[in-house]
PLY file of the C-alpha trace (Angstrom):
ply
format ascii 1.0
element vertex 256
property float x
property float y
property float z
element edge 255
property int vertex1
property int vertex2
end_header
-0.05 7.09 -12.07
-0.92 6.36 -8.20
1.40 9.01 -7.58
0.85 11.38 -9.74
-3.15 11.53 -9.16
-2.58 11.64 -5.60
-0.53 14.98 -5.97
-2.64 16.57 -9.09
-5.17 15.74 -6.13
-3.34 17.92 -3.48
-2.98 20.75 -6.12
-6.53 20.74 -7.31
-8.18 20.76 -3.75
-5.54 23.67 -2.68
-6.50 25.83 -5.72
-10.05 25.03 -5.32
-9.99 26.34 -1.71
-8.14 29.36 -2.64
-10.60 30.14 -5.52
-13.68 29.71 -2.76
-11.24 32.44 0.00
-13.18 35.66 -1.46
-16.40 34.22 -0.86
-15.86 33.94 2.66
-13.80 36.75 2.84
-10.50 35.03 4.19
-6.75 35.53 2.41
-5.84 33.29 0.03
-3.00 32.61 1.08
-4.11 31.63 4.37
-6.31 28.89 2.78
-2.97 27.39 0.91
-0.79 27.14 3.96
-3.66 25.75 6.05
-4.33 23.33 2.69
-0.39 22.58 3.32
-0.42 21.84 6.59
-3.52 19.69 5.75
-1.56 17.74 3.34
1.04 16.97 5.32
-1.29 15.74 8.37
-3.18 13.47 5.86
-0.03 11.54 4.67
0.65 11.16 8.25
-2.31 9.76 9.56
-3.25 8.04 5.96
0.12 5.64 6.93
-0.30 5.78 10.51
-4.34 3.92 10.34
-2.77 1.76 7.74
-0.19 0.80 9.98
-2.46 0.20 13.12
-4.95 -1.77 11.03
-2.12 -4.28 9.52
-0.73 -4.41 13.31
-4.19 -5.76 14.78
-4.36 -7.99 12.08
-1.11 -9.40 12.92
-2.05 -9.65 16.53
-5.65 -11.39 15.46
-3.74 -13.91 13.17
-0.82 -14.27 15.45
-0.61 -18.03 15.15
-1.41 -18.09 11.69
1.61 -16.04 11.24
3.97 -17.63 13.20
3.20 -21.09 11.62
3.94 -19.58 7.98
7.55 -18.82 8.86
6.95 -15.19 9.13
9.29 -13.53 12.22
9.54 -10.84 13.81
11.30 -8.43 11.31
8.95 -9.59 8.44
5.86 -8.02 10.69
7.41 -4.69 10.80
8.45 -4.51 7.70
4.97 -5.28 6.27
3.77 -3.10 8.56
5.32 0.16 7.23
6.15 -0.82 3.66
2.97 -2.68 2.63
0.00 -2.03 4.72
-0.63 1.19 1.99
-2.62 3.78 3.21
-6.30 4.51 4.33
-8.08 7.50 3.74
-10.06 7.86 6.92
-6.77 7.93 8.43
-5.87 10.64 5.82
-8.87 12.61 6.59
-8.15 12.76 10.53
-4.80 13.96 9.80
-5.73 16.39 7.14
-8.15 18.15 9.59
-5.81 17.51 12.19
-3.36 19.42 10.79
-5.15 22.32 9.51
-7.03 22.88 12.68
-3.26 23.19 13.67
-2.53 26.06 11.17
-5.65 28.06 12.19
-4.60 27.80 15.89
-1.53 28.86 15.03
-2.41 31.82 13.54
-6.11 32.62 15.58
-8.02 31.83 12.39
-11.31 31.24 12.95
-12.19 27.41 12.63
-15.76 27.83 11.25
-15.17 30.16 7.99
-12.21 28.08 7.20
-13.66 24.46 7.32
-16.35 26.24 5.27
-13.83 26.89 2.34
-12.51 23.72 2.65
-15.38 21.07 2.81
-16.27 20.88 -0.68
-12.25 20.43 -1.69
-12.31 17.12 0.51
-14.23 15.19 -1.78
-12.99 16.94 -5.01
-9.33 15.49 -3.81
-10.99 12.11 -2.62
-12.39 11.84 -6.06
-9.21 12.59 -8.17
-7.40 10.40 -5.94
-9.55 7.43 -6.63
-8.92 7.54 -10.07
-5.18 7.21 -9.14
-6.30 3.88 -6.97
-8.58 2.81 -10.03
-5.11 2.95 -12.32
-3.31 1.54 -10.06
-5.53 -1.40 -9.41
-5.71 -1.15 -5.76
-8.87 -0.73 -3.42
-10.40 -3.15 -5.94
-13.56 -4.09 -5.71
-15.46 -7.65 -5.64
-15.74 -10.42 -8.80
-18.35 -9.21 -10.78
-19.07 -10.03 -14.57
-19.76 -6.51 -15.19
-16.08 -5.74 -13.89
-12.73 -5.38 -15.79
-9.44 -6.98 -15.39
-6.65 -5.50 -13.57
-3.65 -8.12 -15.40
-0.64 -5.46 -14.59
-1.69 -4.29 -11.39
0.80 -4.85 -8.38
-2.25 -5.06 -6.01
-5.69 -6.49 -8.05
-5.96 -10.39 -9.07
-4.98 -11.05 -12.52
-7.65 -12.65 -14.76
-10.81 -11.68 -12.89
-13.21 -9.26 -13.37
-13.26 -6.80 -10.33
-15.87 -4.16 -9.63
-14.51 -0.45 -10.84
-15.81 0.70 -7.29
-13.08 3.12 -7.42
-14.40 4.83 -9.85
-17.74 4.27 -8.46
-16.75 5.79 -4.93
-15.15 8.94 -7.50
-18.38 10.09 -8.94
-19.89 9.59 -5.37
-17.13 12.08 -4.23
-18.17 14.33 -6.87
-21.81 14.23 -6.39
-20.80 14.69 -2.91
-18.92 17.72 -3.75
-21.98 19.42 -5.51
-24.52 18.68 -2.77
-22.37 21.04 -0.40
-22.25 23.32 -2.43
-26.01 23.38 -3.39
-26.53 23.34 0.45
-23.85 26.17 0.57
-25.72 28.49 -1.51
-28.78 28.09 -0.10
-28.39 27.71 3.75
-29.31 30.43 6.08
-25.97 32.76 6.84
-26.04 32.82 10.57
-22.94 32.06 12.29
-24.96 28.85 13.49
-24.78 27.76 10.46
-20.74 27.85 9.99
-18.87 25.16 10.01
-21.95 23.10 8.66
-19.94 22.62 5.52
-17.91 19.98 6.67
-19.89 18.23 8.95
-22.66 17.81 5.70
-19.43 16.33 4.31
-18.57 13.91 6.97
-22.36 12.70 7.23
-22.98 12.11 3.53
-19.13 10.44 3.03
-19.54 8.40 6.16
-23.30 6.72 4.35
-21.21 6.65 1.71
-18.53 4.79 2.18
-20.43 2.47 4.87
-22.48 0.83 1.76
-19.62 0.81 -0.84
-17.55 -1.31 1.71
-19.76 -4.01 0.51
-18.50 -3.62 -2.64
-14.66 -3.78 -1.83
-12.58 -7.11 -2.64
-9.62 -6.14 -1.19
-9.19 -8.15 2.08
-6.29 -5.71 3.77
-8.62 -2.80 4.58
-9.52 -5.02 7.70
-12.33 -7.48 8.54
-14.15 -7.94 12.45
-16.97 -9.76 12.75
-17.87 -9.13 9.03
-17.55 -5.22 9.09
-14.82 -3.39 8.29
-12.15 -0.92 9.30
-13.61 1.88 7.15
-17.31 1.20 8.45
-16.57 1.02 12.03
-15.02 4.34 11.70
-17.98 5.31 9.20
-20.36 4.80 12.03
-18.41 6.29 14.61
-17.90 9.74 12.23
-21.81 9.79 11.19
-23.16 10.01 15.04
-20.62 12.51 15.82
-21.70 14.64 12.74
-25.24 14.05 12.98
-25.75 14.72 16.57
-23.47 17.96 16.33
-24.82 19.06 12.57
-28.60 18.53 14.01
-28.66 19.03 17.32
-25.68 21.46 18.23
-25.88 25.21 17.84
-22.13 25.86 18.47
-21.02 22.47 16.76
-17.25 23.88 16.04
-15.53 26.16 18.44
-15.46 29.90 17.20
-12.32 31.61 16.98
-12.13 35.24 15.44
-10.05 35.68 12.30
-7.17 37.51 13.19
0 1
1 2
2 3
3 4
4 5
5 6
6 7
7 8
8 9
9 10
10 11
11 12
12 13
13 14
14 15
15 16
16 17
17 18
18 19
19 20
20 21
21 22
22 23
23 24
24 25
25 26
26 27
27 28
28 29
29 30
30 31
31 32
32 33
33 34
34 35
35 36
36 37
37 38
38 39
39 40
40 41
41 42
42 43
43 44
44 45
45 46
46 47
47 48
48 49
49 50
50 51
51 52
52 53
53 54
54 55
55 56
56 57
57 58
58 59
59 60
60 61
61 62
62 63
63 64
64 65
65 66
66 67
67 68
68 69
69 70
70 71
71 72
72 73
73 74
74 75
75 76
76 77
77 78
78 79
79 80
80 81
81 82
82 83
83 84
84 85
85 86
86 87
87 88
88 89
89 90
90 91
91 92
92 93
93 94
94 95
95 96
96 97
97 98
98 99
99 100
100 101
101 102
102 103
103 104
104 105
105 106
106 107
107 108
108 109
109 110
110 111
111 112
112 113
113 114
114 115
115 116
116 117
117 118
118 119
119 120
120 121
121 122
122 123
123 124
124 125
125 126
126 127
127 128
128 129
129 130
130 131
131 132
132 133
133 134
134 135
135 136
136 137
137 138
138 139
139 140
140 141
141 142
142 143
143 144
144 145
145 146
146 147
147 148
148 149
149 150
150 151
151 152
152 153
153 154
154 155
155 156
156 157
157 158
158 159
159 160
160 161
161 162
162 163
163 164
164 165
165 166
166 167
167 168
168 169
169 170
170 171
171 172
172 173
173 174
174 175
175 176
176 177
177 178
178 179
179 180
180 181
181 182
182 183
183 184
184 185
185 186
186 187
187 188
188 189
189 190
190 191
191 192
192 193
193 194
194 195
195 196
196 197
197 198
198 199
199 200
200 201
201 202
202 203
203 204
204 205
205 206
206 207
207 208
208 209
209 210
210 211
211 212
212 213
213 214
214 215
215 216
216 217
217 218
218 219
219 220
220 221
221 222
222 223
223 224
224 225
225 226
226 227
227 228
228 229
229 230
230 231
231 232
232 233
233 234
234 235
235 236
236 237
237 238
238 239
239 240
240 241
241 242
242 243
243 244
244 245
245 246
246 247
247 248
248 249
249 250
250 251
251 252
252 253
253 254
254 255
């Protein structure tokens, strides 16, 4: 069900965005390659955080490791075939890659991060519901929690936080702030691009506080923060300082 939530995810956010192309008068079609490209960029970088993560965990545990029996080939292999994935790594490589598509093609960057900020946290939401069945990015004991006993990732026989499906309606709610702030913001070209960088301040708070609320252990842990809030922090100065205080906050390129 991980699986299939992840790709009713993909198509939901991709027909989403093309719904939202004749509001901002852009093709449709444009918005589904772009969405494409986007997709493939997230499953890149999704594995490729995951990956660096589990590697500097290796490298902080080092001895640890070595005194458990573990060698060389058992570190690469959990590397690439059970560090998972993580979605800030997901969400670099999604815009990654459509930024990639709209250079391609001279689109302008803007309109098109417009259509699609609203479909980040649509997908984000779906997906979580895939990690909730699943039973992985659990969340901490809790005797208001349920019990994950066939999940190839959660603790049997303890009652774990639902914060997946916590961080899901967050997504949502997410989701209808932009476009509450998309109706009602001024229309000056100032003002494009906005979409997405609402998105990346309010999912960056977000996520920094729900952390709290994770059990899982392989998202990363220094000096009691984790992976996801390091790069929270990091994502919510760059967005506030350009969303507040920078007029031409994403490079404008004319649609062809």
């Amino acid at each position: 069900m991980y699986g299939v939530m992840c790709v009713l995810a993909a198509f939901v956010a991709a027909g989403f965005a093309a719904l939202r192309a004749k509001k901002y008068a852009v093709e449709a079609h444009d918005v589904v390659y772009m969405s494409i490209f986007a997709i493939i960029g997230a499953i890149i970088g999704a594995k490729a955080l995951a990956v660096v993560s589990f590697l500097i965990q290796v490298v902080l545990h080092w001895g640890e490791i070595i005194k458990a029996g573990f060698g060389l080939w058992d570190v690469i292999y959990g590397a690439f075939a059970e560090s998972g994935i993580v979605f800030f790594g997901g969400l670099i490589g999604g815009t990654l890659g459509g930024l990639i598509y709209l250079k391609m093609y001279k689109l302008s960057i803007p309109v098109f991060v417009d259509v699609a900020a609203p479909c980040i946290p649509l997908a984000h939401a779906i997906g979580r519901i895939g990690c909730f069945l699943a039973g992985c990015c659990y969340g901490i004991e809790s005797p208001y929690g349920l019990e994950f006993n066939h999940s190839p990732a959660a603790p049997a026989n303890i009652r774990l936080l639902p914060i997946q499906l916590i961080e899901s309606d967050v997504n949502l709610l997410i989701m209808a702030i932009i476009l509450i702030y998309e109706r009602f913001r001024s229309e000056k070209s100032d003002n494009r691009g906005k979409n997405l960088l609402l998105y990346l301040i309010l999912y960056s708070i977000s996520r920094f506080v729900l952390e709290f609320w994770r059990g899982d252990a392989v998202r990363g842990l220094y000096f009691g923060v984790s992976t996801s809030q390091i790069i929270s922090v990091l994502i919510f100065t760059f967005a506030i300082c350009l969303f507040l205080f920078n007029k031409n906050a994403i490079d404008k390129t004319e649609i062809r």
